[in-house]
C-alpha positions, -999 to +999 in steps of 0.1 A: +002+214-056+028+193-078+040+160-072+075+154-080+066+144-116+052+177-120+084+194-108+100+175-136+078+179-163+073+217-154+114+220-157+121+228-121+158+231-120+167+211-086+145+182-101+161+185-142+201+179-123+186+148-107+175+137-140+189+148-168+216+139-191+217+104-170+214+066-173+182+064-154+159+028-148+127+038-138+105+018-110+072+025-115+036+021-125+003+028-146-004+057-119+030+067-125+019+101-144+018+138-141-016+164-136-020+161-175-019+122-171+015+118-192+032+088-182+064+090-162+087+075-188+074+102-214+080+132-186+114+121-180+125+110-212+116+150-222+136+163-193+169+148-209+170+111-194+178+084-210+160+054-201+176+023-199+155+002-178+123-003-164+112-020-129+076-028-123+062-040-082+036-061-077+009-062-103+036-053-133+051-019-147+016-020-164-007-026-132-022-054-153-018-079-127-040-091-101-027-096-067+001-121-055+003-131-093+038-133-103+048-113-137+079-118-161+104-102-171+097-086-204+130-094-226+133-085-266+114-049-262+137-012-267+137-010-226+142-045-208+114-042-179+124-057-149+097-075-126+103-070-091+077-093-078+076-133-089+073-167-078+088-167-053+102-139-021+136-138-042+124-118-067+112-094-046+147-072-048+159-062-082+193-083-096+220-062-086+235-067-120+205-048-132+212-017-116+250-018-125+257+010-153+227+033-139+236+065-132+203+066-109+171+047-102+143+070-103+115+057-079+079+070-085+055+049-074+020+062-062+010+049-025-024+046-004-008+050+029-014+015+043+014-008+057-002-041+036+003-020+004+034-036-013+051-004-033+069+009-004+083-027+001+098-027-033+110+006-032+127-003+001+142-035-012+153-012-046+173+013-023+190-013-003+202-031-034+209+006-052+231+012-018+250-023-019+262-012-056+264+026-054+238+033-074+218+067-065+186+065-056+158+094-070+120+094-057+095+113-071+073+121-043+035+115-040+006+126-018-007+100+009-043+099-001-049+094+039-031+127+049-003+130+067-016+132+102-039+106+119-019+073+122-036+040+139-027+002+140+003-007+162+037-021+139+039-058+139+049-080+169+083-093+166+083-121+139+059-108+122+071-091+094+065-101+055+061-084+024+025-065+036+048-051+064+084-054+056+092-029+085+079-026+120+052+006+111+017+017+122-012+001+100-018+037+087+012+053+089+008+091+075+039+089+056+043+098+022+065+071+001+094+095+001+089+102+038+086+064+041+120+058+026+138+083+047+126+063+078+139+032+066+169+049+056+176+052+091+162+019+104+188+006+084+212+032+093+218+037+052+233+068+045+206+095+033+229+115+010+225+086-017+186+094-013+177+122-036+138+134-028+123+161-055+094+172-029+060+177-035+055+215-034+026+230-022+010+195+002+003+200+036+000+169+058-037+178+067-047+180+032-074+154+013-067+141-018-094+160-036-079+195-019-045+183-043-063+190-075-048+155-087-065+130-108-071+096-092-056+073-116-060+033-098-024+020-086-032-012-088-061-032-097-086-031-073-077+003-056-105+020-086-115+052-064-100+071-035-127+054-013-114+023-016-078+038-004-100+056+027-115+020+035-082-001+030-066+003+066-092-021+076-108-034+042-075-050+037-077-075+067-110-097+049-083-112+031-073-124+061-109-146+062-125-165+042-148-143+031-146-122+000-130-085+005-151-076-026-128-087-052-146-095-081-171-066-079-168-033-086-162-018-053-135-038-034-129-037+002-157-014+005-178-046-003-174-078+015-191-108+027-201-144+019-220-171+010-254-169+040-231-147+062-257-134+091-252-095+089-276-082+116-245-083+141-232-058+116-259-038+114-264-033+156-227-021+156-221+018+168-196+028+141-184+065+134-185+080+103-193+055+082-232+035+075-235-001+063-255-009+041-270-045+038-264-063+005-261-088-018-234-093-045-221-123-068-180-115-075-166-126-106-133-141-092-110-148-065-133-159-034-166-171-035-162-166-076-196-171-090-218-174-060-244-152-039-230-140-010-251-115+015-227-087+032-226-051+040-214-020+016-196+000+037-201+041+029-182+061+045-201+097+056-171+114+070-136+108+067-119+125+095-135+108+122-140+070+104-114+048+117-107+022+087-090-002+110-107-002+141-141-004+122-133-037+102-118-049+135-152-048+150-169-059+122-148-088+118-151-094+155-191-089+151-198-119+123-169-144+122-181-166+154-209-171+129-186-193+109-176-226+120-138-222+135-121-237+110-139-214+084-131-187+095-090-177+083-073-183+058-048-210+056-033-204+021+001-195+016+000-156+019+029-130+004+053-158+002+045-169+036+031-204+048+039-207+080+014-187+099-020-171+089-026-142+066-047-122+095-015-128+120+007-112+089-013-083+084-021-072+123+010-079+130+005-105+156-020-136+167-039-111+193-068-102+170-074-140+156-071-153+193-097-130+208-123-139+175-117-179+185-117-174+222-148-149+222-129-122+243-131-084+246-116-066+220-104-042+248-070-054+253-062-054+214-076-022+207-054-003+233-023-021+225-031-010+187-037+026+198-007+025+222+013+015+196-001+037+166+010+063+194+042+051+200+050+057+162+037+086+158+062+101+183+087+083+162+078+090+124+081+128+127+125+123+125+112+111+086+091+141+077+097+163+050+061+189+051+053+204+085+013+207+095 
């Protein structure tokens, strides 16, 4: 299997006219690389580019950054590099003086296939300024790690969208970025022929990441293995709590808790394809920096029938009346957004943190997740580019 890197670097000749002999800036990242691990800049810059600019998302064209830190521009160095993710939500879309005098923007940006993961954002917002100024746009397309073919979590409630769901899409959506872009294309009724997609060759929507032959090389920070991608449809929404999502340790999102958190609810739970194991951890930084907490390691035993989402749903469900109510969300400003709680931004609504308060059923917001991750799945497959 070859990503679209690959295609480039192995000289396939659909992928060199996109490429060579132009003006190209370059959005991307450290897992921006082909099989042999050569970094994008050095793939295209051999296929006749020249590179005149450089765009990094959220943690920085390096992936140095931790999350919602904001990163510089990088002036004075042979390629500016252009930080599409700062202080504040305006620098979320490149200048569109900065993509003025590009022949293309070549996109190649390495996704887990989760809606609260921040790449496709920027690639969106990059296209929709690369349209206002006639500026094509090239993507390099990537595997999902997730596959291509189960989808859960319902798109956001109206007034609900921010930058960890800029667009109304499942949770787990079973796109690839490339696939992900045409559907926005459309949302926004853009005009495809300024999207140029050099395919992956050889990926089938039911394939695993390991079945690609591809190295894992971390996107960002605290995405370190593909089982932190597998557990991040639902690992995701601790940040949504006070308790720590495992930041700080060496497994995030698989390993969560907090200070005296009562994990035998946990631990009575009938889960599917996945154990928990009780623990106790001490993370370095963000939440509950330096202190014991007791929490679970989740391990997940089989992949195709886990349901990342669903799981931390009930899990979340299972401890938080624990906590006192007004310890149990967070109330910090989240993805440039103050005005209503992190758990509401990435659910996509107030159902979930309304049931928690008022100890009701998670019946009602379980169907209306599945009917929804239904409803887009019916309405994804106009996007695809690789059959079953």
């Amino acid at each position: 299997m070859r990503t679209g890197l690959d295609r480039v670097a192995d000289g396939d000749s659909k992928a060199a006219r996109l490429i060579a002999g132009r003006n190209i800036g370059l959005l991307a990242h450290a897992a921006s690389v082909d099989r042999a691990l050569r970094p994008a800049v050095s793939v295209l810059r051999e296929a006749g580019a020249h590179i005149a600019a450089l765009f990094g998302p959220e943690h920085g064209f390096a992936g140095a950054a931790q999350d919602m830190v904001g990163v510089g521009n990088v002036d004075g160095s042979e390629v500016p590099v252009y930080s599409l993710y700062g202080d504040d939500a305006a620098d979320l879309s490149p200048d569109p003086d900065w993509l003025r005098g590009l022949d293309a923007i070549v996109i190649d940006l390495q996704d887990v296939g989760t809606r609260y993961y921040t790449y496709v954002w920027t690639a969106a917002l990059t296209m929709k300024v690369a349209a206002s100024v006639g500026t094509d746009v090239v993507v390099l397309d990537r595997p999902n790690p997730l596959g291509g073919v189960r989808v859960e979590g319902a798109p956001q409630r109206a007034g609900y969208l921010s930058f960890v769901g800029l667009y109304p899409i499942a949770v787990r959506h079973g796109l690839t970025i490339a696939e992900l872009l045409q559907w926005v294309c459309d949302h926004e009724q853009l005009d495809r022929e300024a999207l140029h997609i050099v395919p992956l060759d050889g990926w089938q929507r039911g394939m695993t990441f390991a079945e690609t032959g591809l190295p894992w090389v971390m996107p960002s920070p605290n995405m370190p293995t593909l089982d932190t991608a597998i557990v991040y449809p639902g690992g995701c929404l601790i940040e949504g709590t006070t308790l720590s999502e495992g930041r700080g340790t060496t497994r995030p999102f698989e390993i969560w808790g907090g200070p005296g958190l009562d994990v035998a609810a946990l631990l009575e739970l009938d889960l599917h394809g996945v154990t928990l194991r009780p623990l106790e951890f001490v993370p370095t930084f963000q939440k509950h920096a330096g202190a014991a907490c007791t929490g679970v390691q989740v391990h997940v035993t089989d992949p195709w029938v886990f349901r990342p989402y669903e799981s931390y749903i009930r899990m979340l469900a299972a401890v938080l009346p624990s906590l006192p109510p007004d310890a149990r969300w967070r109330t910090e400003e989240y993805e440039f957004v103050s005005d209503r709680p992190a758990i509401d931004l990435l659910t996509g609504g107030p159902e979930l943190r309304a049931a928690v308060d008022d100890g009701t059923s998670l019946d009602a917001v379980l169907a209306h997740e599945a009917r929804g991750a239904a409803e887009f799945d019916g309405q994804r497959r106009a996007a695809w580019l690789y059959e079953k």
